[in-house]
N, C-alpha and C positions, 0 to 999 in steps of 0.2 A: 580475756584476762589470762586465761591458761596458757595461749601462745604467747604474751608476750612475756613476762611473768617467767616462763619455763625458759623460754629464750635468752631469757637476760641471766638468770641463774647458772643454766647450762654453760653462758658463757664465760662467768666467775667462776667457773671450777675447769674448764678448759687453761683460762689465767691463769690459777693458783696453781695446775699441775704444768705448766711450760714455765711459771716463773721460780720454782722449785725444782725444775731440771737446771735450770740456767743461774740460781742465785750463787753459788761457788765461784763460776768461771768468770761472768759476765753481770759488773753492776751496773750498766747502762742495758740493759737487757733485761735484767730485774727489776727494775724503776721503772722502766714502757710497760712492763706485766702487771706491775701493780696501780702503776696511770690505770690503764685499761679495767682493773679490777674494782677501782675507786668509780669508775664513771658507766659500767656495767650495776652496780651494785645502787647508785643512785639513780639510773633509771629503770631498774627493776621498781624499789623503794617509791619511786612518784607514781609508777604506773600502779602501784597496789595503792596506795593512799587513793589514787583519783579514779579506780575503780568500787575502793569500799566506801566512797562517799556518794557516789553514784547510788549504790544499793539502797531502794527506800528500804528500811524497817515494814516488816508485816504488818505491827501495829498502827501502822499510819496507813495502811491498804486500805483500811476499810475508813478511814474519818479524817479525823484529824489532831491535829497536838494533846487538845485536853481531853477526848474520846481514850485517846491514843493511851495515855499518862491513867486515866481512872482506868482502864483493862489492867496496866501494868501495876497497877495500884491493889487493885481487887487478889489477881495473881500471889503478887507478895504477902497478904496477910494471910492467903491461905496457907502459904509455904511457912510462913513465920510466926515465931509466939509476942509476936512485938506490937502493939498497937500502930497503926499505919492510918493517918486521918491526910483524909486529900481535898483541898480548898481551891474553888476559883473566888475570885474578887475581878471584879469588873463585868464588861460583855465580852465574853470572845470575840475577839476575829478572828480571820483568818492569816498565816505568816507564808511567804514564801515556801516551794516546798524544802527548800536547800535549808534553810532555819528550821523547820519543824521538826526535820529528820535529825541536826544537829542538838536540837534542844532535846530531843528526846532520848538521844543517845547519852547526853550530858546527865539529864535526869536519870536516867537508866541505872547509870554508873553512881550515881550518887549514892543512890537507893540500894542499890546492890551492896555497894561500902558501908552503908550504917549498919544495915543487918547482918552484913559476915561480920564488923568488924567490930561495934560500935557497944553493942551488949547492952541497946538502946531498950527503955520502956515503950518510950514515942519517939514516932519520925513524923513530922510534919511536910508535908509537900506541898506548895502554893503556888498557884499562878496567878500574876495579876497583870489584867489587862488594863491599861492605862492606855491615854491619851494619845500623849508621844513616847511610850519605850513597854517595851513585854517585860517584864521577871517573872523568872523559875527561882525557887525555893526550895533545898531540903536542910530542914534542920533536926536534929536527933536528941535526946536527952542525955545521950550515950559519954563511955569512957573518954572523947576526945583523944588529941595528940598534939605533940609540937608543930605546928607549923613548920616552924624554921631549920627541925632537924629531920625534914624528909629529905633521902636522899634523889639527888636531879636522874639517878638510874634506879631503874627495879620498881619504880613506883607508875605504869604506867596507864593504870585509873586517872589519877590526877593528870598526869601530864596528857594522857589522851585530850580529857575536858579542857583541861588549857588551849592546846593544840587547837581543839572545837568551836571556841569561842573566840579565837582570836580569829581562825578562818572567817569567822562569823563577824567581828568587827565587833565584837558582844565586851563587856566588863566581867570577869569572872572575879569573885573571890570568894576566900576561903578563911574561916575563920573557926578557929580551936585551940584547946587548951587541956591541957590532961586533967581529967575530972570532971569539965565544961562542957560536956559536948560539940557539937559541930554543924556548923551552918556554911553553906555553899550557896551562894546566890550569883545568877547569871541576868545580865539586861542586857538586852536588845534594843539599841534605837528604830523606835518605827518607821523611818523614815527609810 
């Protein structure tokens, strides 16, 4: 990861300094510097993305999804003055590990959001296992927000989790309202 990562970088600052000696004299010269800078900087970008999905989570070393979620569970109400109740419904199974590591990242982030942000009493966290499709839950009793006026940059909690679920072929949504709290639910077709 470090070599290619460093490679790619080192090569967009190589770019950026011959395309900044050359932007004055020469606009076709400038243009090939900044091609080169656009397609250095997106394979940098894929190689970290398909390297940090690679990475299991520690919490899934030792078990699995819902082991994984009740540690991270446990963790948080110690850190936090917020009531934090964590729910299975169904049997577990077991998910792929590419899903498990995604869902819990998902959940992660969720969980992380209510409690920096939410000024929640309760978060509820649910897993349920069903038949044909998994859902993850975090719902909060917290401040809420507009949905519709998060900005598409800076907010990269949410857009991670999107990003997560869609790799995942999963449904994400997100549902809030200032005053209403906030519920995020992910489903996974089991198939």
């Amino acid at each position: 990861m470090h070599d290619t990562l460093a490679q790619s970088f080192t090569g967009i600052l190589v770019q950026v300094g011959a395309a900044t000696q050359v932007l004055a004299d020469d606009i076709e010269a400038t243009q090939a510097h900044l091609e080169m800078i656009d397609e250095l900087a997106r394979i940098g970008l894929s190689e970290a993305r398909r390297s940090v999905s690679a990475l299991r989570p520690q919490l899934l070393e030792e078990g699995n999804l819902h082991s994984a979620l009740h540690r991270l569970v446990t963790q948080m109400r110690a850190a936090a003055d917020t009531s934090v109740i964590y729910e299975i419904k169904g049997t577990a199974y077991s998910l792929p590990a590419e899903v498990e590591n995604n869902l819990l990242r998902i959940g992660q982030e969720a969980l992380t959001n209510a409690i920096k942000y939410a000024d929640a009493a309760e978060i509820r966290v649910e897993l349920v296992y069903d038949n044909t499709q998994f859902i993850l839950r975090v719902k909060d009793d917290g401040r809420g927000f507009g949905v519709a006026t998060i900005p598409s940059v800076g907010g990269f909690g949410l857009l991670g989790m999107s990003e997560r679920a869609e790799h995942l072929g999963a449904q994400l949504s997100i549902q809030s309202q200032p005053g209403q709290g906030t519920e995020i639910v992910v489903i996974v077709n089991r198939e």
